[in-house]
C-alpha positions in Angstrom: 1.0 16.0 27.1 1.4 13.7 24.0 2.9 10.2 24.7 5.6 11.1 21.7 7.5 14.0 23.2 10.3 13.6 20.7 8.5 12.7 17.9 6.3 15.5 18.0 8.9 18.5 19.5 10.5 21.1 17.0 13.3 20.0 15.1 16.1 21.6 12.2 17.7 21.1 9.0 19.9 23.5 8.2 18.1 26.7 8.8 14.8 25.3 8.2 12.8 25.1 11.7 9.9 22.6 11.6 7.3 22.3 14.0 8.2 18.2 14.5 9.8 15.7 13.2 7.1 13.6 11.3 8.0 14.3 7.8 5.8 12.8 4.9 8.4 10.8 2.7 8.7 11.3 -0.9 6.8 9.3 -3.2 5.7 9.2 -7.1 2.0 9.6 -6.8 1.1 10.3 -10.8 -0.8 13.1 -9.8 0.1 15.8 -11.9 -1.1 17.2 -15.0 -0.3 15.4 -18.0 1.7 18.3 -19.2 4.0 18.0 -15.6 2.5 21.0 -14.0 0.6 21.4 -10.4 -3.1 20.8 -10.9 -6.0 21.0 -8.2 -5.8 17.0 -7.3 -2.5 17.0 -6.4 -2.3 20.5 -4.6 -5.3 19.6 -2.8 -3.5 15.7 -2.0 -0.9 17.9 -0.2 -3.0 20.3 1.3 -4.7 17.6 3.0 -1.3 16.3 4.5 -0.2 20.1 5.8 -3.5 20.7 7.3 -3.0 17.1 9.0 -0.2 18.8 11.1 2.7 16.8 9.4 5.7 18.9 10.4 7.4 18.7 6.7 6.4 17.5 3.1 8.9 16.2 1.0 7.1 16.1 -2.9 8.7 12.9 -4.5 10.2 12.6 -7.9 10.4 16.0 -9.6 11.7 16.0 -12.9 14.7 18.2 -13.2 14.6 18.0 -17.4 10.9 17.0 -17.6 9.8 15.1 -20.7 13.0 13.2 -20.4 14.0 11.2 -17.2 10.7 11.1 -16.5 9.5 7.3 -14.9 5.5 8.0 -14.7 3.3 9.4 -17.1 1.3 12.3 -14.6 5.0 13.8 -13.0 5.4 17.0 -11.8 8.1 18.7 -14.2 10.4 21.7 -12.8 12.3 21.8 -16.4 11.3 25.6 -17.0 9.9 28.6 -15.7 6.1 27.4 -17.0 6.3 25.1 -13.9 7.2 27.7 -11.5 3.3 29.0 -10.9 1.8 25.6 -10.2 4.3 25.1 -7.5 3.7 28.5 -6.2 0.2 27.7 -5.3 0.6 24.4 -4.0 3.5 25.8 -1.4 1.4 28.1 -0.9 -1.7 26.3 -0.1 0.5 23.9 2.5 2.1 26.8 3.8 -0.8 28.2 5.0 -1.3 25.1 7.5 1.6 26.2 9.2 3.8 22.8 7.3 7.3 23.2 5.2 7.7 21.3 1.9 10.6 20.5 0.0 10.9 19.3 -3.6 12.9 16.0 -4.4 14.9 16.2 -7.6 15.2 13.3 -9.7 16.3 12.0 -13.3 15.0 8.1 -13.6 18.2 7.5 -15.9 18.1 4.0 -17.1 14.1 3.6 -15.2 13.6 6.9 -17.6 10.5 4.6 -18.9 9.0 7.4 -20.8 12.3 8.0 -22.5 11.7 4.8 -23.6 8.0 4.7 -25.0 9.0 8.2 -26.4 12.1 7.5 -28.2 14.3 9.8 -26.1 18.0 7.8 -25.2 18.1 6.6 -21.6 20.9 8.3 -19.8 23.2 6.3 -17.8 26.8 6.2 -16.3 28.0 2.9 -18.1 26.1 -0.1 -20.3 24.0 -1.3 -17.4 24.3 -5.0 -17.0 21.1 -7.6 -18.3 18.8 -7.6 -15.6 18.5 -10.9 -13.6 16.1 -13.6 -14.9 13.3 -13.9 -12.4 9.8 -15.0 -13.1 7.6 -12.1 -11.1 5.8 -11.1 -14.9 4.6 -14.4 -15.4 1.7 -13.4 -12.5 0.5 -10.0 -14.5 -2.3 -10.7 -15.8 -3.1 -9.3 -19.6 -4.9 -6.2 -18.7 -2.1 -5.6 -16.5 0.9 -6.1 -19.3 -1.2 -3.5 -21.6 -0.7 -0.2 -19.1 3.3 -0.9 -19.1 5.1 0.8 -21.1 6.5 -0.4 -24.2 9.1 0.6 -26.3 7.7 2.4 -29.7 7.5 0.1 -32.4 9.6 2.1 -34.9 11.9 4.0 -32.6 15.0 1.5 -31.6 16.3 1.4 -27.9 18.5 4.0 -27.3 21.2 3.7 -24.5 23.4 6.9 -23.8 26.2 6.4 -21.7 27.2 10.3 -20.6 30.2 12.0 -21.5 31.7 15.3 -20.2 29.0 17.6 -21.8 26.1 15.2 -20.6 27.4 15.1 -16.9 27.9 19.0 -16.9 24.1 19.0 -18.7 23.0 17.1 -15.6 24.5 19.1 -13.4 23.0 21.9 -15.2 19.5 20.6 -14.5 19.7 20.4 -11.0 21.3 23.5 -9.9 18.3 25.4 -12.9 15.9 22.9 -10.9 17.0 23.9 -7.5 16.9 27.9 -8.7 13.1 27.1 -9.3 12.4 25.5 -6.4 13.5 28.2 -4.6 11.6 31.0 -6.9 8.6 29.1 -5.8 8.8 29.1 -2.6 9.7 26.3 -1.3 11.5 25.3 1.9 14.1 22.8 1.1 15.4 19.9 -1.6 15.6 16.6 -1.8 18.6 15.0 -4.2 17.3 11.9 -5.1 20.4 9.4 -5.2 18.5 6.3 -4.2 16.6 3.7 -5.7 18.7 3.0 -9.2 18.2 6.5 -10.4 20.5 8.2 -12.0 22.7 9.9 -9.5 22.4 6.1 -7.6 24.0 4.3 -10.7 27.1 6.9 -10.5 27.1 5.7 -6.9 26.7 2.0 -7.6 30.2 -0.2 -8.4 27.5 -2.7 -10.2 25.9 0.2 -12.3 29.2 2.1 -12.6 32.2 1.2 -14.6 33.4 4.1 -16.1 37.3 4.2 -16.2 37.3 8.2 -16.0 37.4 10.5 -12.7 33.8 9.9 -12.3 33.9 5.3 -11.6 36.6 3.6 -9.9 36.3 4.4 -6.3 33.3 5.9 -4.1 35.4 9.2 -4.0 35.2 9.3 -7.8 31.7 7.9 -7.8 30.3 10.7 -5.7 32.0 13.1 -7.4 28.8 14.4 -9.9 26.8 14.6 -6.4 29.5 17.3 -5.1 29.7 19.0 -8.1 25.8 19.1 -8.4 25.6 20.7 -4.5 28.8 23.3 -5.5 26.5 24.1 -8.3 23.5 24.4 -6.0 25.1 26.8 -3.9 26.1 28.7 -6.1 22.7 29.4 -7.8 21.0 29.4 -4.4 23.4 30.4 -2.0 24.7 28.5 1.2 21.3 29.1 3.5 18.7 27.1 1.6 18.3 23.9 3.0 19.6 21.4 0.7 19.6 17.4 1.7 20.4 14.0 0.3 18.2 10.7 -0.3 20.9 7.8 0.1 20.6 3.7 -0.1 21.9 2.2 3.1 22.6 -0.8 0.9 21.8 -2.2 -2.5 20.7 -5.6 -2.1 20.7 -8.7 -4.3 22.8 -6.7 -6.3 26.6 -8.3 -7.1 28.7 -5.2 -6.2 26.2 -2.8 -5.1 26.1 -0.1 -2.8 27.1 -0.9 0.7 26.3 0.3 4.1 29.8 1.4 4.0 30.0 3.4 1.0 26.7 5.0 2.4 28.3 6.2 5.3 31.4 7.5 3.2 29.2 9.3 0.9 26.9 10.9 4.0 30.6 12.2 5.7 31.3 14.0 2.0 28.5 15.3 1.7 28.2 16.8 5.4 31.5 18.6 4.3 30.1 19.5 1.2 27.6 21.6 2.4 24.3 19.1 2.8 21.9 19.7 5.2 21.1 16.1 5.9 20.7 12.8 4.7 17.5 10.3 4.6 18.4 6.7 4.8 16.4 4.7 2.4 17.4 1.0 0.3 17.2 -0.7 -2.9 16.4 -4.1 -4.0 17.0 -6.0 -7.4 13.7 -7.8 -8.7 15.5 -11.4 -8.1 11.8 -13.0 -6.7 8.7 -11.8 -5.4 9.5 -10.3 -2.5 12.3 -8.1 -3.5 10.3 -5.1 -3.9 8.9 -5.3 -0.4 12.6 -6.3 1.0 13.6 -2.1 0.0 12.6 -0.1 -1.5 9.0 -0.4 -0.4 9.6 -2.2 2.9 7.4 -4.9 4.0 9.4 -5.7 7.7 8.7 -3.5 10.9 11.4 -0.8 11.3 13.3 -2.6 8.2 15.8 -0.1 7.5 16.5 1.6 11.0 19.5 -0.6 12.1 21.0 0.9 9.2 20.2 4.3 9.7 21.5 4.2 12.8 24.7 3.4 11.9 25.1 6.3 9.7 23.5 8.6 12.2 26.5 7.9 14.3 29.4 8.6 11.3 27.8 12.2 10.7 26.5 15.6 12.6 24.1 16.4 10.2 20.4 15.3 10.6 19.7 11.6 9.5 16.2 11.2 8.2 15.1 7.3 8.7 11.6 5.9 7.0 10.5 2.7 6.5 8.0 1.4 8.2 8.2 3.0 11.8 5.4 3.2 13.8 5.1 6.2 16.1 6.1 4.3 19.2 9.0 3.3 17.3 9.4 6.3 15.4 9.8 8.2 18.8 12.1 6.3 20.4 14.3 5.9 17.5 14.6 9.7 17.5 14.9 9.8 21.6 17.7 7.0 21.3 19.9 9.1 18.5 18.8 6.6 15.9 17.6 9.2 13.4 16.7 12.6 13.9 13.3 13.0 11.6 11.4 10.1 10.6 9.7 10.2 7.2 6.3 8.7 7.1 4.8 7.4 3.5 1.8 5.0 3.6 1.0 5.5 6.4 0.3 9.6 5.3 -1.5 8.5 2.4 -4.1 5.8 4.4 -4.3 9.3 7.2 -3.4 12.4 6.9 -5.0 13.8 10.2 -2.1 11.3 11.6 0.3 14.0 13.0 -2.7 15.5 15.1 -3.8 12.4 16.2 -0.3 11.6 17.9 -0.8 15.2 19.6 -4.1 14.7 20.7 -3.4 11.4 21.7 -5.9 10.1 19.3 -3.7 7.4 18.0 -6.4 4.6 18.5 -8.1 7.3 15.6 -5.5 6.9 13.1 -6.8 4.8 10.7 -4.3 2.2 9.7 -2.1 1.5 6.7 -2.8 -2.4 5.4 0.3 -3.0 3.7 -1.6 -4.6 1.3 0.5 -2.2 -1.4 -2.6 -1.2 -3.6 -0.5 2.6 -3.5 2.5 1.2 -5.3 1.4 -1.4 -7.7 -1.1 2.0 -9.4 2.9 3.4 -10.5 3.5 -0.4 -11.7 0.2 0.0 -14.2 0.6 3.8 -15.0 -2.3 4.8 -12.6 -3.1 7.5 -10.4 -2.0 6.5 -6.8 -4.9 5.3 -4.4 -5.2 3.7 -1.2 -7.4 0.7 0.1 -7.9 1.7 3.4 -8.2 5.2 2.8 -11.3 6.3 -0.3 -10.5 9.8 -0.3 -6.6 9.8 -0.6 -5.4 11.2 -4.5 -9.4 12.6 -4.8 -9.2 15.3 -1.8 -10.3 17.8 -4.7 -14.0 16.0 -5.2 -14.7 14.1 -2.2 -15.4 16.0 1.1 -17.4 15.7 3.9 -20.0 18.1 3.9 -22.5 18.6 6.3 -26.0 18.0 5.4 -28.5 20.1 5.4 -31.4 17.8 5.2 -30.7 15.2 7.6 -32.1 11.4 6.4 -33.4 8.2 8.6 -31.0 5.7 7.3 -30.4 2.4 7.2 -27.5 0.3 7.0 -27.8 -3.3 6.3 -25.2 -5.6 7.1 -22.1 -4.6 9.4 -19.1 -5.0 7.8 -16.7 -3.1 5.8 -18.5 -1.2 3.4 -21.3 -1.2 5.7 -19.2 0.7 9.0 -18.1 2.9 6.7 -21.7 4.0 4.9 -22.9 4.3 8.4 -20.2 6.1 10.2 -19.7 8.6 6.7 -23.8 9.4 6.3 -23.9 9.8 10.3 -20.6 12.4 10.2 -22.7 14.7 7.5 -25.5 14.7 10.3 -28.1 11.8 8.8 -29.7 10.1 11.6 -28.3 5.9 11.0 -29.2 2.7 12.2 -27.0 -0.1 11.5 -28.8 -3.8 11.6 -26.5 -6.8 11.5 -28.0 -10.4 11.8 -25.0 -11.6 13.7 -23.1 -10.7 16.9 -19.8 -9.5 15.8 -19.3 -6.9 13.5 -17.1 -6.6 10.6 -18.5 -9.5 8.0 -15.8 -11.1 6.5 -13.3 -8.6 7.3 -13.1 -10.2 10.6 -12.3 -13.9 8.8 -9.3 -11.8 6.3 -7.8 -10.1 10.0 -7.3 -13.8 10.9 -5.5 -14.6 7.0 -3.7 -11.5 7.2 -3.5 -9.7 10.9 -2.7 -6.1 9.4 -6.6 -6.4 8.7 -7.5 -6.4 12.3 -6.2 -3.2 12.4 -8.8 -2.0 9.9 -11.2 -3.8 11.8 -10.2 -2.4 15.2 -10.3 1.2 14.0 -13.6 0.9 12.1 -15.2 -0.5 15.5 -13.9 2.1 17.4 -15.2 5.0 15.0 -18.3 3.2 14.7 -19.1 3.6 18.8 -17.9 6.8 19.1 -20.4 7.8 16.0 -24.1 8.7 16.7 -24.7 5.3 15.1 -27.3 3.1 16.2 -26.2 0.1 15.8 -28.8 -3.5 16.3 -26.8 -6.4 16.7 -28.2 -9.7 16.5 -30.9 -8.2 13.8 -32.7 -9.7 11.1 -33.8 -7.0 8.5 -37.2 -7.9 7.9 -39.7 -6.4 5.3 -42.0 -5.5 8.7 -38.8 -4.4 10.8 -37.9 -2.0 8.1 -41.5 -0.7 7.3 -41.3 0.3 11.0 -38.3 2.0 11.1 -39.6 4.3 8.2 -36.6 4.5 6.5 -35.9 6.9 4.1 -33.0 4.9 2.2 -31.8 1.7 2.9 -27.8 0.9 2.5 -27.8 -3.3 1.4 -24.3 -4.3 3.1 -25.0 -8.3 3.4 -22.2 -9.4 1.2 -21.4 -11.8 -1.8 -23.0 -14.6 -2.2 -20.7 -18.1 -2.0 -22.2 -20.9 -4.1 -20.6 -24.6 -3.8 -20.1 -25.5 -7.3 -21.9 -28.2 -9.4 -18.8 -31.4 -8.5 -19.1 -34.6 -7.6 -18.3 -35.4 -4.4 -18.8 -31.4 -3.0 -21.3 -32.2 -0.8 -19.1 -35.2 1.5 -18.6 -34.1 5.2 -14.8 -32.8 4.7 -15.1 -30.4 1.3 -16.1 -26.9 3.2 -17.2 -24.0 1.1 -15.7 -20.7 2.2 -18.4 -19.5 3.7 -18.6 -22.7 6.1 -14.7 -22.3 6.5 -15.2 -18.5 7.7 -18.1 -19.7 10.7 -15.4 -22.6 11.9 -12.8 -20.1 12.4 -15.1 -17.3 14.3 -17.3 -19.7 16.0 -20.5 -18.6 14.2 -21.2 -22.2 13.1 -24.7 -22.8 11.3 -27.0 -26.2 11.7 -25.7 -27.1 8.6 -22.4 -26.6 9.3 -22.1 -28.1 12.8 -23.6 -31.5 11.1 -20.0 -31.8 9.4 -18.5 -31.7 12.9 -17.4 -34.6 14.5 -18.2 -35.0 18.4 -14.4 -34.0 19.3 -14.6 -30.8 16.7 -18.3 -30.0 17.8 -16.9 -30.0 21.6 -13.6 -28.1 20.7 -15.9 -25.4 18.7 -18.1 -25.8 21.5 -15.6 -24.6 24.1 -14.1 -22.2 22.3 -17.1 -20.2 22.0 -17.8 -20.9 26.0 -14.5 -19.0 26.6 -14.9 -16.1 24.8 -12.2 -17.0 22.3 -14.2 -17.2 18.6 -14.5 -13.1 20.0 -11.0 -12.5 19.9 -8.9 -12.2 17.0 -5.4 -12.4 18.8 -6.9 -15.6 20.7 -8.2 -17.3 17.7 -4.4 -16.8 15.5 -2.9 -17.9 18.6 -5.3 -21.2 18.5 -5.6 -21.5 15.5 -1.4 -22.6 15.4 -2.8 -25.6 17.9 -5.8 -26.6 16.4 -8.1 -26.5 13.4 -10.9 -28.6 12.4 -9.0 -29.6 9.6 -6.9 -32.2 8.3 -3.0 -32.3 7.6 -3.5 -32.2 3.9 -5.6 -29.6 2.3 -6.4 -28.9 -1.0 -8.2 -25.4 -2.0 -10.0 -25.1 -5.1 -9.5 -21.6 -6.2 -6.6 -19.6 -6.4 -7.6 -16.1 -6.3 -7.2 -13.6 -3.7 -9.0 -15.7 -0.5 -7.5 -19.1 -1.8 -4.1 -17.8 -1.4 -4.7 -15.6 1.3 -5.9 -18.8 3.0 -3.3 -21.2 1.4 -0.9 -18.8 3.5 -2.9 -19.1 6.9 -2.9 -22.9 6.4 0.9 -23.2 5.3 1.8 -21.0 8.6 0.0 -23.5 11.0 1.7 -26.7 9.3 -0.5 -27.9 6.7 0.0 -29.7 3.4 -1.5 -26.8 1.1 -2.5 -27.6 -2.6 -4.2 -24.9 -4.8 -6.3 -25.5 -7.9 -6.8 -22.7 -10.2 -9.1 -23.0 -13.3 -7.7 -20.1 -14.9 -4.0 -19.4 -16.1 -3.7 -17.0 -13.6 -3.2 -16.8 -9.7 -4.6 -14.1 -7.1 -5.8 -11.4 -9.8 -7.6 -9.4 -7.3 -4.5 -8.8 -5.5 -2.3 -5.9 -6.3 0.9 -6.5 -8.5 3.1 -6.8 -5.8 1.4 -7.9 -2.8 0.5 -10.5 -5.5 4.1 -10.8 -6.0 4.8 -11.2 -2.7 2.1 -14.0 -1.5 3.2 -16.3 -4.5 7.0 -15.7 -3.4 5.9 -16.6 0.1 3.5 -19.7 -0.5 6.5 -21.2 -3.2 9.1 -20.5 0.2 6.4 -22.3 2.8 6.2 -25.5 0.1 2.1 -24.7 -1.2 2.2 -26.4 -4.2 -0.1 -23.8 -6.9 -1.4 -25.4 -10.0 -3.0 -23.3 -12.7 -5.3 -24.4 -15.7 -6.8 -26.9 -13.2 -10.4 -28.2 -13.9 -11.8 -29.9 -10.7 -13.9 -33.1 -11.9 -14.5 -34.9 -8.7 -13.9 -35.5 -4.9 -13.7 -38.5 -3.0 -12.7 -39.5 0.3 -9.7 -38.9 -0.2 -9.0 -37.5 -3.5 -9.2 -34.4 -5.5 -9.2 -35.2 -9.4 -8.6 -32.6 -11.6 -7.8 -32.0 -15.2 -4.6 -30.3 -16.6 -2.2 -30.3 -19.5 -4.8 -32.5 -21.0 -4.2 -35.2 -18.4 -6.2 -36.7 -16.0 -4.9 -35.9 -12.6 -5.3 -36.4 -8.5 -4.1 -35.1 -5.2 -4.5 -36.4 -1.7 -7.0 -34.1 0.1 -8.3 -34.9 3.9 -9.8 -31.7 4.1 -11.3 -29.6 0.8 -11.9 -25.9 1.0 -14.0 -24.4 -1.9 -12.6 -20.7 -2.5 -14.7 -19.9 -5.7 -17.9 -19.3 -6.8 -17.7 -16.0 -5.3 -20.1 -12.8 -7.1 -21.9 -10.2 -6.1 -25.9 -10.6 -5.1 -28.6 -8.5 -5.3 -31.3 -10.4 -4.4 -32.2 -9.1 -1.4 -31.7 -5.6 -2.3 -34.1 -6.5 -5.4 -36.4 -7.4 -3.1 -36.8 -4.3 -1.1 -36.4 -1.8 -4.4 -39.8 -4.3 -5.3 -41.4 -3.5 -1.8 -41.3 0.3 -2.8 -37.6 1.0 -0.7 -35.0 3.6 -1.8 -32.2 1.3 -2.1 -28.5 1.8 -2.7 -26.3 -1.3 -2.9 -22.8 -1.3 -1.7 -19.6 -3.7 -0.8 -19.8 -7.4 -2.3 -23.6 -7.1 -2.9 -23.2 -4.7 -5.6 -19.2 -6.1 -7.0 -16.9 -8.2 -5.4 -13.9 -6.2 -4.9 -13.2 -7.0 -1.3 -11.9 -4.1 0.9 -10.7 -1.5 -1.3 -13.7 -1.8 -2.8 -16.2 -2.0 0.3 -14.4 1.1 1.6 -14.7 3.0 -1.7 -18.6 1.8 -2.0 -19.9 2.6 1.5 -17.3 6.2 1.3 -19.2 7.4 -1.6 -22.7 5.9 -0.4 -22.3 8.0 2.9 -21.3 10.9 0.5 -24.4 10.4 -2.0 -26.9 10.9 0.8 
């Protein structure tokens, strides 16, 4: 019996029976044809999710008058009949795995950004208000700024505020929309009134101030909604399931939607003939971490409080999302919290998730890392992906498929890309060996669980597959010329990792500067000669002891000490502020030190996605780091970290100095072998430093290639 009874039992909404209550939440993924219609990535993207046993998929952000109101540049249009045969074969396709799907419907309105770029007039209820000033942009890099959309340079901004005819237009759309849904076979549909969108602005006091029967009140501001579902029914009749995506609460925003007017509009729509309601929350971009506040939530179970709430003020099903893992999920549902839980990233990182639960696999699942690498893809007009997860948005060209000339490989090095090389070439029936030179496996993904612990999640689940594989794996390995000759390999997999040079300053070499490198073996307890002859005798015995106990092994152990002691002083400087100097300067900050970051370049933590990016530099300004850009390190002393900047000579007190640069890929090793007469493929940081997205991606496609 599965530990998550009520998760996983049978549930209904409306007439619609589904086999549980794990549903896979809407989402704008950019994979459909340029044109709008249903190609073979994004059927087979959803295939892969019905086949994983999810009980119900809801496809996110349909346009109901596709080009206009469209917000990405691949969405799936449902404008005209054309559309109908693409969406045939992809219900079709998840049908046969024994899942429903539903369609959401959606007009962007004012977020209509290719209304924009295309000249088109964005529809809205009333002149929307100037946006807040915040300074979020001022972290996108350049490359970044080119993908966003612009508008075009000889077609003015056009803002529509709807009258009558445009209303009953809408309305129009959504009840022809719905008709097509149906025709194509599909279970259910969303309304999308969430988010800003157009049907949210009507619902918004801060969006809406119309002076007519549709602004004023929330009975006049939900009035389009009922006249869209009277117009639903009556094109679709009163048995097709039909539900609502609400905000619980529009926050940061002067006047927004309340948790109260959420539960007014879920009790009119229960009498107006909705099938149920998913709980979901907006966020106005005031500072970084807005976005991860709602609608993407960054906070465990963020959103569930609320939903509760309105699950008790209605009969209909409540849908919650947000975060929920499965323990949670099922005991929200076995409490009367919710009655379905929608699951988004954490779909896209597994799909086999559902199965898992009822196999009581969950230790299988491989993990979402919230490191939001999905959603910042939308931000740059790109084709959805996910870090943790290679295959997800390219289920169409990369599969698994046994071999049927099995290989003696071998894996060098054991972390990230290198488990999953290994673990991917053994599951097609190669015969592996995996050589690592030190005791612990997963490289330097074991140092970036410690930064940030939804890592170690990663970590745990790759160590897990990895012993369950038919993996040999050689700890404590050195892969020598003569070790490998006798192993008679017949490719080699070079894993070993980037190479991290102290740069060429004055001063770098004194006892407290610490490369990164050096920084990483302090805080796992695999301390070098070199490194242990910066120790004092009081470190050296505290290293010393920790190792003795078993603790440098443990990750929970070593966050939990490392909040009572580091080998470091109280002020630290770090001299590079990309991804693993901020990551770091947030590890530090959180265990009480003084954190100042030097950047060279105008920018800070490129290599992290927009708005985890977002988010780190909105948490390091709120912990006090001080960041400083455009910074030219000329010197350390004792004491002292001078720098140049704004054409000034400048300084910062520094008892402890952490070099965070001077990070690239190396192929020196690998070079080596491919000289000795070795078939060599190169993956991870050996071959480009692109941390784990890429190390998954590289060792995925290695273990594919063999």
């Amino acid at each position: 019996m599965s530990n998550y009874q009520h998760l996983l039992k049978p549930g209904k909404i409306g007439g619609l029976t589904l086999r549980n209550r794990i549903i896979m939440a809407p989402m704008g993924s950019n994979y459909a044809e340029p044109d709008g219609h249903c190609g073979e990535r994004i059927q087979a993207f959803y295939e892969a999710r019905a086949k994983g046993g999810v009980g119900l998929i809801t496809m996110g952000s349909i346009a109901i008058a596709f080009p206009a109101g469209t917000a990405e540049p691949y969405q799936v249009g449902i404008s005209k009949d054309e559309f109908i045969p693409g969406l045939k074969k992809l219900a079709d396709r998840v049908h046969a795995h024994g899942a429903k799907i539903s369609l959401q419907l959606q007009h962007a309105g004012k977020t209509a950004v290719r209304d924009l770029a295309e000249g088109r007039e964005l529809w809205v209820p009333s002149m929307p208000p100037a946006p807040p000033k915040n300074d979020i942009m001022q972290s996108v890099t350049n490359k970044e700024l080119s993908t966003f959309v612009r508008p075009a340079a000889d077609k003015p901004i056009k803002i529509r505020v709807m009258d009558k005819a445009d209303i009953a237009q809408l309305i129009e759309w959504f009840a022809a929309a719905a008709k097509r849904a149906q025709q194509a076979g599909f279970d259910g549909i969303e309304l999308h009134a969430a988010h800003s969108y157009i049907l949210a602005g009507f619902l918004s006091n801060y969006y809406n101030k119309r002076d007519d029967e549709y602004g004023g009140n929330i009975e006049n501001r939900a009035r389009i909604l009922l006249e869209i579902i009277a117009a639903i029914r009556q094109r679709i009749g009163d048995d097709f399931p039909v539900w609502l995506r609400l905000d619980a609460q529009e926050l940061d925003t002067p006047g927004g939607i309340t948790l109260e007017d959420c539960i007014a509009v879920t009790q009119m729509a229960e009498k107006a003939g909705f099938n149920a309601v998913s709980i979901s929350a907006y966020s106005t971009l005031t500072n970084g971490s807005s976005f991860t506040a709602a609608p993407l939530v960054h906070k465990p179970a963020g959103f569930l409080d609320w939903t509760a709430k309105v699950s008790k003020a209605v009969s209909i099903p409540v849908i919650a999302v947000g975060r929920l893992e499965p323990d949670v999920a099922d005991n929200a549902i076995a409490t009367g919290q919710c009655d379905f839980v929608a699951m988004g990233r954490k779909l896209l990182a597994d799909p086999e998730l559902p199965n898992k639960l009822m196999a009581n696999r969950e230790g299988d699942i491989r993990p979402c890392i919230y490191c939001y690498v999905c959603v910042s893809q939308v931000f740059i007009n790109q084709r959805v992906k996910c870090a943790a997860n290679p295959s997800t948005g390219k289920e169409f060209e990369l599969n698994v498929i046994m071999t049927d000339k099995p290989k003696n490989i071998i894996v060098i090095g054991g972390g990230p890309a290198g488990i999953e090389a290994a673990i991917t070439a053994s599951n097609r029936g190669h015969h592996v060996t995996l050589l690592e030179r030190s005791s612990r496996l997963g490289g330097t993904l074991f140092f970036a669980a410690l930064a940030y612990p939804e890592n170690a999640k990663l970590l745990d689940f790759q160590i897990k597959q990895l012993a369950q594989s038919k993996v040999k794996v050689k700890l404590n390995t050195t892969a020598t010329l003569e070790l490998l000759h006798s192993l008679n390999a017949d490719e080699l997999f070079i894993a070993t990792g980037a190479s991290r040079e102290m740069p060429d300053i004055k001063g770098a070499t004194l006892k407290h500067v610490w490369s990164g490198e050096q920084l990483r073996q302090l805080l796992t307890g695999e301390v070098s000669a070199s490194t242990r002859s910066q120790l004092n005798l009081q470190q050296r015995f505290m290293m010393a002891s920790g190792k003795l106990l078993g603790l440098t092994k443990q990750l929970g152990a070593l966050q939990k000490l490392s909040h009572l002691w580091m080998p470091l002083g109280k002020q630290v400087t770090i001299v590079g502020g990309g991804l693993v100097g901020l990551e770091l300067a947030e590890f530090l900050a959180e265990r009480g030190r003084h954190v100042t970051v030097l950047e060279a370049s105008s920018k800070l933590g490129v290599e992290l996605s927009i708005v985890r990016r977002w988010r780190v530099l909105d948490h390091l300004k709120q912990l006090g780091v001080t960041l400083i850009t455009k910074a030219q390190v000329t010197a350390i002393d004792d004491k002292t970290v001078h720098y140049q900047a704004q054409e000034k000579h400048q300084s910062v007190l520094a008892d402890t100095v952490v070099m965070a640069s001077g990070i690239a890929a190396d192929r020196r090793f690998a070079d080596t072998l491919i000289n000795a007469g070795h078939k060599v493929t190169v993956i991870g940081d050996n071959n480009e430093v692109a941390y784990i997205e890429g190390a998954l991606n590289s060792g995925y496609r290695a273990g594919l290639s063999c």
